[in-house]
N, C-alpha and C positions, 0 to 999 in steps of 0.2 A: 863587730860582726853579729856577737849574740842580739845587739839592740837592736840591728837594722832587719836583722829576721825577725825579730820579734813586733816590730813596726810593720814588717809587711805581711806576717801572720794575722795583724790588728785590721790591715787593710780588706786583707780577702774576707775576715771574718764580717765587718760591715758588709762586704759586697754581697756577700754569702746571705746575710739578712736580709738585706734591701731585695734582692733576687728573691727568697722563701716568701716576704713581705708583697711583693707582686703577683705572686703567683697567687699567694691566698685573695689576694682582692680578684684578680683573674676567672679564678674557680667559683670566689661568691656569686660572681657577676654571670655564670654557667650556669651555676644552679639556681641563679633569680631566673634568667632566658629557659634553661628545661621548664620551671616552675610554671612560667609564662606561657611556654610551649603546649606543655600539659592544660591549661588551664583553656585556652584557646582550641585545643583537640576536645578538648571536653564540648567544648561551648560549640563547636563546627558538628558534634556527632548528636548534639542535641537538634542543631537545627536540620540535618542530614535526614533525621527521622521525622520532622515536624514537616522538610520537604517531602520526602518518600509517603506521608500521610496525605501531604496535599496532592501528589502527583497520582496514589492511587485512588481518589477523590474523584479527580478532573476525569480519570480512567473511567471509573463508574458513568462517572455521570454522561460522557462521551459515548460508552457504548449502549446507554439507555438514551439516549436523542437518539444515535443509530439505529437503535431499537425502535424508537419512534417513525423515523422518518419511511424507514422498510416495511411499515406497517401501514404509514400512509401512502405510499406508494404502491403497495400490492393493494389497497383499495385503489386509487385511481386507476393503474392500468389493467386492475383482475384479470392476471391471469389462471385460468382455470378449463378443467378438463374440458372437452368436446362432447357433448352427449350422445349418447349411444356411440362415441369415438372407438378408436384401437384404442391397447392400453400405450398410457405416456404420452398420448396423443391432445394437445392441448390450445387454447385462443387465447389470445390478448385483446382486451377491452371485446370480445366478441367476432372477432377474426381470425379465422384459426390459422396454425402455421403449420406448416409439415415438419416430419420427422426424419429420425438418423433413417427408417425401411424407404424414407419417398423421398431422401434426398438425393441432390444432382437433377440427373435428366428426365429423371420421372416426377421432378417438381413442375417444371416447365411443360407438359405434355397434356396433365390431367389438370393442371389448379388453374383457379381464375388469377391473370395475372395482376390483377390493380387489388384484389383481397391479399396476396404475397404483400407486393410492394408495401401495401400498408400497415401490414403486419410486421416485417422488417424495419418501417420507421418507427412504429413505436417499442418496437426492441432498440434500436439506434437512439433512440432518445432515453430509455428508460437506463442504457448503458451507460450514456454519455455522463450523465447525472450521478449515477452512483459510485463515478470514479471519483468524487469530487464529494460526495457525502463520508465512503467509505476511507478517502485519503490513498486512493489508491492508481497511480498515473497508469494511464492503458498505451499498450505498446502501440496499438495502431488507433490513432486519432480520429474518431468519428463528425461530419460535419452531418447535423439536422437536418432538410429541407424535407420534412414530411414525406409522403412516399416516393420521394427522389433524392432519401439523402446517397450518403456514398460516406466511403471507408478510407485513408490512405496509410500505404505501405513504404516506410522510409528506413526500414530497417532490414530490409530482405535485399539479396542479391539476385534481382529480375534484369531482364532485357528490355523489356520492356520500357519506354520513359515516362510512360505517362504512368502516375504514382496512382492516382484515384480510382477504388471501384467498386460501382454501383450497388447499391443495395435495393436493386428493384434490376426487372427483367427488362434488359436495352436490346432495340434494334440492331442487328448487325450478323447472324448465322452464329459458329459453332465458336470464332475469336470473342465474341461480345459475350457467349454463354459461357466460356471458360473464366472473362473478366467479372461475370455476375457470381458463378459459382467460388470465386479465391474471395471475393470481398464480404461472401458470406461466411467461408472458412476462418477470414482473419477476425470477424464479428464474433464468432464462436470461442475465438482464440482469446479475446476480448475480456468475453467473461468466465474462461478459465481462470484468467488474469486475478479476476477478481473473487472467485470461488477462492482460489490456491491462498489468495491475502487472509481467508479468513480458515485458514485450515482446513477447508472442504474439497473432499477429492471428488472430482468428475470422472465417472465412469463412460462415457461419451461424449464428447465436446458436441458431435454433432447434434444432441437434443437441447436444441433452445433454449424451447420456455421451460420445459422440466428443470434447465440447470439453475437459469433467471428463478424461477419460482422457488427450487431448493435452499438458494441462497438468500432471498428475499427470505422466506421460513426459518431459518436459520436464524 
């Protein structure tokens, strides 16, 4: 009996080895993979900061083209004060546009209506463009057509079905002059759109060129 306990005490003690003998190669093989681990962390946080370098790089360089291109842009379409104008009161390429005092129905009353028109398409173009310079999508999509472009609203809950409107003064009494005045609201809205993208707050949306112009300066 002493000898067969003693045999089987010999058994567990091999087992007992072979088990401690596993573990240790188990463990080595933990602390090569941490070692590995570590070594790979190291090497990801090296290239982490060589990205975060390039990425702030691309940043620079990005907002100086931006910087460029708002520079050649406020040349081409100069916009700029009105002489002897109100104050804030200001032209595009040399057309002047009304302001938040003359807007609505005292636009349409006193101004020449195709100097408006024209002036709105090249705000409409000058928008359109710098949704796409500045990376910034405009909620109401502008279509060009020169002083007959037009604006659409596919985001508002109207009655209305017909989505498009006008950015010039259309025939039709006070229905067609409520359609010209919301498509110039959502124009406005347009380039809050893009004021607010760059951190600029607008203190009246309704001033146009002053907003276009602040943010172009900007």
């Amino acid at each position: 009996a002493e000898q067969r306990a003693v045999t089987n005490a010999s058994v567990q003690m091999e087992q007992l080895k072979a088990s401690i003998a596993d573990r240790r190669e188990k463990m080595a093989q933990g602390r090569s993979l941490m070692e590995k681990t570590e070594q790979d962390m190291n090497s990801a946080l090296k290239k982490l900061a060589e990205d975060k370098g390039r990425s702030n790089k691309v940043k620079d360089d990005i907002r100086g083209q931006r910087r460029r291109i708002c520079e050649d842009l406020n040349h081409i379409f100069r916009i700029e004060p009105v002489p002897d104008g109100k104050p804030l009161q200001f032209q595009i390429r040399n057309v002047p546009l009304s302001n938040a005092e003359d807007y609505g129905g005292g636009v349409t009353s006193g101004a020449d209506e195709d100097a408006l028109s024209a002036a709105l398409g090249h705000v409409a173009l000058l928008t359109h463009h710098l949704q796409f310079y500045l990376g910034v999508p405009l909620p109401y999509p502008i279509t060009y057509c020169g002083s007959r472009s037009y604006i659409t609203d596919e985001i508002s809950i109207l009655k209305d079905p017909v989505r498009d409107f006008p950015l010039y003064l259309p025939r039709g009494g006070s229905s067609a002059q409520f359609r010209f005045d919301y498509g110039w609201f959502i124009l406005n809205k347009d380039i809050e759109t893009l004021c607010a993208a760059q951190g600029l707050k607008v203190m009246d949306i309704r001033h146009t060129l002053p907003n276009l112009k602040y943010l172009l300066y900007v």
